[in-house]
Structure formats: structure tokens, C-alpha cells
C-alpha positions as CSV (number, residue, x, y, z in Angstrom):
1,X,18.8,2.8,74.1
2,X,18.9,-0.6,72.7
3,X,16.5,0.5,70.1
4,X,18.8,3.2,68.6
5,X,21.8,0.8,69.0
6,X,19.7,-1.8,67.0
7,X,18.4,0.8,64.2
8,X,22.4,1.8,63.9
9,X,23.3,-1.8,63.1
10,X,20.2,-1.9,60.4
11,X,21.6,1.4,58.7
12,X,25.2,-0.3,58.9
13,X,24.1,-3.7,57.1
14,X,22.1,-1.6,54.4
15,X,25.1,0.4,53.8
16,X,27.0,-2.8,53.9
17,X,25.0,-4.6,51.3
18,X,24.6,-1.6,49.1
19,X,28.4,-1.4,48.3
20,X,28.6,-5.0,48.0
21,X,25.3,-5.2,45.2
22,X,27.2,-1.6,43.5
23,X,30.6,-4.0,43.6
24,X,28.5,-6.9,41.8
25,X,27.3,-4.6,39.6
26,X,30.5,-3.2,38.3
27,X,32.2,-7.5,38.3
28,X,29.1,-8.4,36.6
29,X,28.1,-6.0,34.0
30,X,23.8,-6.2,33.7
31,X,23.3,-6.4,29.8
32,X,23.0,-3.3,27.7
33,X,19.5,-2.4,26.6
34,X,19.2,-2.7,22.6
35,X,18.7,1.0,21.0
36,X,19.2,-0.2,17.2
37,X,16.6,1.0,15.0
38,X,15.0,2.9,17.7
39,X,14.2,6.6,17.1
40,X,16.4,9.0,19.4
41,X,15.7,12.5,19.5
42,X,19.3,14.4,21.3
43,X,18.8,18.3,22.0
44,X,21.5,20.6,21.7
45,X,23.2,17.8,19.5
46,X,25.7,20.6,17.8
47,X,28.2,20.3,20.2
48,X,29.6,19.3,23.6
49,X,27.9,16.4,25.1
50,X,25.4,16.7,22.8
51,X,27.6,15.7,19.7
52,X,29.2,12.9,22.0
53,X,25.3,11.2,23.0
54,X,24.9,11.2,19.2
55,X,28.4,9.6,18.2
56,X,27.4,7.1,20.9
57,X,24.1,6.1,19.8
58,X,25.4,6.2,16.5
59,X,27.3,3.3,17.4
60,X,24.7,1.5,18.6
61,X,22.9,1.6,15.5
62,X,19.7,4.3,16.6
63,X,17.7,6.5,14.3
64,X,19.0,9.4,15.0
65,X,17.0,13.3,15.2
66,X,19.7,15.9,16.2
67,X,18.3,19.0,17.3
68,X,20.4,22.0,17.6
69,X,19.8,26.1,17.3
70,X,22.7,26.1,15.0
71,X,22.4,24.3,11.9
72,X,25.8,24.3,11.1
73,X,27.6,22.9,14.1
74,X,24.3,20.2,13.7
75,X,25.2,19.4,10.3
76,X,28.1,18.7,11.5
77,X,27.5,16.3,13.9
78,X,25.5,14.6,11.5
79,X,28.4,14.3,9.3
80,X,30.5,12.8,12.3
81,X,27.3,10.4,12.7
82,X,27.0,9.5,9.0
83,X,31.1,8.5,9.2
84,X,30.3,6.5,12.1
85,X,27.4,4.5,9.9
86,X,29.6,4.0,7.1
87,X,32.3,2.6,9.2
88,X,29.3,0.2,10.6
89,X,28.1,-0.4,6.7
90,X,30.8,-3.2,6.7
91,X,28.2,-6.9,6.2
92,X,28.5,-9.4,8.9
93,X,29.2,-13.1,8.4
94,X,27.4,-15.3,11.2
95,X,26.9,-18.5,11.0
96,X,23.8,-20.4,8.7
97,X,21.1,-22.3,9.9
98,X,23.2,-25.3,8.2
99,X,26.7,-24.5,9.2
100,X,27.2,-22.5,6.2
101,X,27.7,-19.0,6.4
102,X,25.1,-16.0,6.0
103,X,25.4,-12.5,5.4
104,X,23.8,-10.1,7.7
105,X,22.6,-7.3,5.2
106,X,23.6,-4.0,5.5
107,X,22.8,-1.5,8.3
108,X,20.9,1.5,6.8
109,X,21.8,5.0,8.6
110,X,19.4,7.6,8.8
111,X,20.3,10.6,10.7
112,X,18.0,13.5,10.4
113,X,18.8,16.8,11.3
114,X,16.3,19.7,12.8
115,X,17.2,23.5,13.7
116,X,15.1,24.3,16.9
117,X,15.4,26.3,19.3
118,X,14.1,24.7,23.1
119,X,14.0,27.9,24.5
120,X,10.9,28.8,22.5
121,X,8.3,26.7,22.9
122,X,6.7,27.3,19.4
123,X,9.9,26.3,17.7
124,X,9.5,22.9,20.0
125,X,6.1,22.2,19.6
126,X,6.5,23.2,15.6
127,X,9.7,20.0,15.1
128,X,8.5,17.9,17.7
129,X,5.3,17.9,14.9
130,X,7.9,17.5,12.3
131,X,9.8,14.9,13.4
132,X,6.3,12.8,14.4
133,X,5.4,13.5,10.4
134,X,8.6,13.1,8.6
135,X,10.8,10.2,10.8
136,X,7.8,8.5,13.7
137,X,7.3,8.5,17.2
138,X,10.7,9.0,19.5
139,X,11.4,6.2,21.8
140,X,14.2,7.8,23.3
141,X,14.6,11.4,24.4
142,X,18.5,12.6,25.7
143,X,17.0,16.5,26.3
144,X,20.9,17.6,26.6
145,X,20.3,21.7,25.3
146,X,21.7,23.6,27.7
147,X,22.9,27.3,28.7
148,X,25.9,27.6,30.4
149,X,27.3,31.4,31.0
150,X,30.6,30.5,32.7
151,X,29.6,33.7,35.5
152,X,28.6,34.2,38.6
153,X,25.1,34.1,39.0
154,X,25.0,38.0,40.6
155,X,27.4,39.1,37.3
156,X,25.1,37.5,34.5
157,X,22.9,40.1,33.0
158,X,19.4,40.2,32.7
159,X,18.8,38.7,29.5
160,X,21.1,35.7,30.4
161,X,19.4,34.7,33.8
162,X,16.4,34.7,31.9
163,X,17.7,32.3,28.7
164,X,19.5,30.3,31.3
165,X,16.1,29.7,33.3
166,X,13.8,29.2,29.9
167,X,16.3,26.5,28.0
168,X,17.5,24.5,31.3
169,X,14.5,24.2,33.3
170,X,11.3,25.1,30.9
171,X,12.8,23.8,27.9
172,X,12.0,20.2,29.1
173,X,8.3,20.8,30.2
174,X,7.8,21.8,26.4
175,X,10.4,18.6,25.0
176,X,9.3,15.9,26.9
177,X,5.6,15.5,26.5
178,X,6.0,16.6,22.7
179,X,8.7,14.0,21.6
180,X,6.9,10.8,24.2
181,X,4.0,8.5,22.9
């Protein structure tokens, strides 16, 4: 008995001191990684969350390869992005070595855009290739393509189940080791 009593009060002062480290975490804010300049690949980047990860890490200055089955909601996306580089075109004054004051030069966007389909692994293998040739390797992956029916498992046909299945769950076997170094 006074083991279990004693194993309760462990769980209670783990519980305990994980709120309070989640509570200093949210007082004091851990630094946020750099991503400028690194080269982000976002799936399904035409729309939804997709469009909001590359606004985001537009901000934040990344190379940006937006991947989407249709080229026209990706374009424009990319638009959106290229908007967000201009507004971050503006140069920087900081202060010189000497006091005096030195301009930072200008940030250079580059957004590339790529029509691929993740729910055919040829089409991923085929950019993932393209990417590595034309833009380098991807430090950061956000593999956001998804399918999403808005049914009832037992009323979606077939053809959906099986589209559903191949872009949310197989989709990232063939993206993820094809975009990593």
C-alpha cells in the first residue's frame, strides 16, 4: 500500500512540474530557430495551410519550393510570397563598426514553384530530382498535401478512400527521403 501511495505522489510532482516548465515556457519565450536563406520545400502550398506555412516562412526570409497539383492556385501563392519579399526589400540601417551607420543590403527572394502531384510517386521522385538540380538540397520539409472529403468514411466512394489513403499516408514515405540530405 505505501508503495502505490508513494508512486501516486511521484505521478502528482511530475504532473506538477510539467505545467510549471509548459508555464515557463510560454513567460519565457525559447528563441526562434533562424530559417533565412534556408531551402524549404511546402507540399500542397496552393491553398489552405499550405499557402499560410509559405506566407510564414516568407516572412522569415526562407527559400521557398511550393509544391502544389494545381499550378494556378500555386502561382498564386507565389505571388502572395513574392509581395511579402518586396515588402521585406526595404534596406536596414544598423549601426557601424565606428558608430556610423551601415546599410544591410537587400534581401533577395527566390520562390520557386513546382506542379507535383504526391499522390504519384513518379511525379515525387521526378521534382524532388528537380528541385535538388535547379534550387539545392531542402533543409526543411512542411509535407502539408492533403485530402480531405468532408464525408463519412462508409459514404466516400471507392476512388476517394483510395486517394485519401495514397496522398495522406503514402505520400510522405515517397516526400520525405526524396527532399532530406
Amino acid at each position: 500500500m505505501m508503495i502505490i501511495i508513494a508512486e501516486f505522489f511521484v505521478v502528482i510532482l511530475k504532473v506538477l512540474w510539467a505545467f510549471v516548465t509548459a508555464g515557463a515556457k510560454w513567460v519565457v519565450r525559447p528563441k526562434e530557430k533562424s530559417v533565412a536563406g534556408q531551402v524549404c520545400v511546402i507540399t500542397g502550398a496552393g491553398s489552405g495551410l499550405g499557402r499560410l506555412f509559405a506566407k510564414e516562412f516568407a516572412r522569415r526570409r526562407a527559400v521557398l519550393v511550393l509544391w502544389d497539383i494545381n499550378s494556378q492556385s500555386n502561382e498564386e501563392t507565389a505571388e502572395m510570397v513574392r509581395q511579402i519579399y518586396h515588402e521585406l526589400d526595404t534596406p536596414i540601417a544598423k549601426d557601424g563598426p565606428v558608430g556610423g551607420v551601415e546599410e544591410v543590403p537587400p534581401f533577395q527572394p527566390q520562390v520557386y514553384t513546382y506542379v507535383c502531384d504526391v499522390g504519384k510517386r513518379e511525379s515525387v521522385y521526378s521534382t524532388a530530382e528537380k528541385v535538388r538540380r535547379e534550387v539545392g538540397e531542402v533543409d526543411i520539409l512542411i509535407n502539408n498535401a492533403g485530402v480531405v472529403s468532408g464525408h463519412h468514411l462508409l459514404e466516400c466512394p471507392d476512388e476517394l478512400i483510395e486517394r485519401t489513403m495514397v496522398v495522406n499516408c503514402h505520400a510522405h514515405f515517397w516526400v520525405s527521403p526524396r527532399t532530406s540530405h
